[in-house]
N, C-alpha and C positions, 0 to 999 in steps of 0.2 A: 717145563723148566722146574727142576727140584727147588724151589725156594732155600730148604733149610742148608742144601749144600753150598748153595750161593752165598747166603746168609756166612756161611762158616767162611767161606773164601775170601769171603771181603775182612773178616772179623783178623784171620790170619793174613795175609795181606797189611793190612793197617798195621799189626800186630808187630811184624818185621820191616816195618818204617819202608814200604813199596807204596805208598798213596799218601793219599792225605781228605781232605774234609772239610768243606766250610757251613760253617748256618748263618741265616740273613735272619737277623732280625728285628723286629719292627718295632715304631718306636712306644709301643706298648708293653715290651718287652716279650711277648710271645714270639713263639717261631715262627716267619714267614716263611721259609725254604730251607731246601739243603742241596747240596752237591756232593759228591764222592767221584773220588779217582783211587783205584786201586786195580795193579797188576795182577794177572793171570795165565802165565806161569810169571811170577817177579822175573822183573827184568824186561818184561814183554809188555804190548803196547797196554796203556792205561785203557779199562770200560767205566764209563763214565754213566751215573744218575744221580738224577736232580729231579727236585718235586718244589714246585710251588705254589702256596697256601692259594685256593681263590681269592680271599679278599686283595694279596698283595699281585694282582696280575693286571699285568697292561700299566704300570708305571715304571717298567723299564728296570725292575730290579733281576728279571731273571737275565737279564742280559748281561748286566754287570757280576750276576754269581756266577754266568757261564765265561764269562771274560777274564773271571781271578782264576777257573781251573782249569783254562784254557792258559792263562801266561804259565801256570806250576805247570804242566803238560812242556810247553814249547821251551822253557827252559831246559827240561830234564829231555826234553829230543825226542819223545816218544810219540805214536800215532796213538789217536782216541777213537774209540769206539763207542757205539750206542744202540739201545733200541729203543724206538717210540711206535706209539699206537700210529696205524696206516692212515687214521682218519683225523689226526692233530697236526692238523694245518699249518697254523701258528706256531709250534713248534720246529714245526718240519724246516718251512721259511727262516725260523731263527737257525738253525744248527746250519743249512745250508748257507747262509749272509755270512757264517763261520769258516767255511771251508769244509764243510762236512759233505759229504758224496755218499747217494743211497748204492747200497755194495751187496744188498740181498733183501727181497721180500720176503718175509716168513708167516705163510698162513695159519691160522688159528692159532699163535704161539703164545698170546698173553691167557693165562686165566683170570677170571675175573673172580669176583666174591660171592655172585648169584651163580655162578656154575660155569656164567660164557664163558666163550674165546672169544677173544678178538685179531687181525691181523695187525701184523709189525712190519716195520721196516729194520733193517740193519743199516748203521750210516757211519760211516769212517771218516777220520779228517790224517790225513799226513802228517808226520814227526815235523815239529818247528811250523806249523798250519800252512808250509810251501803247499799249490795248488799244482798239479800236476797233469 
């Protein structure tokens, strides 16, 4: 994955109002999480990521960030896409209780900071989260 290319797609994308953005945060006022939804090619179904800080996990806030960019998704009628790591469980479990369906393994696709790879899943949820 080019990062910096990715980087720019989201950057345009947001840029020509095709997405949008939310951050959670805590009542420390630092950042706990974020989500993005931005189209590629606009017009075309939203890919969605989100990160959430460890301290703020397991109280149920990434549910509710993933459920505000899940209603802007199902309003605007578009299918969501994503990638997460093969081995985050928790994760896997939450996007699935979503509507989301693994739609392609993809071996050694993430790179890591120390040099790994790790494996990914691809996981799609349907325009309006209809289950099909």
């Amino acid at each position: 994955m080019d990062v910096a290319a990715r980087a720019a797609q989201i950057r345009d994308s947001l840029h020509h109002g095709d997405g949008t953005s939310f951050v959670l945060v805590g009542d420390d006022g630092a950042i706990a999480g974020s989500l993005g939804l931005y189209a590629e090619p606009p017009g075309g179904p939203f890919s969605l990521g989100m990160a959430i800080e460890r301290a703020a996990r397991g109280g149920g806030w990434g549910k509710r960030l993933l459920d505000a960019g899940l209603a802007y998704a199902d309003e605007a009628r578009r299918p969501v896409a994503l990638e997460v790591y093969a081995t985050n469980t928790r994760a896997i479990a939450l996007y699935e209780s979503r509507g989301f369906a693994v739609t392609a393994e993809l071996p050694q696709h993430f790179l890591r900071r120390d040099g790994s790879r790790r494996d990914a899943l691809r996981m799609v949820r349907p325009a309006g989260g209809e289950v099909r």
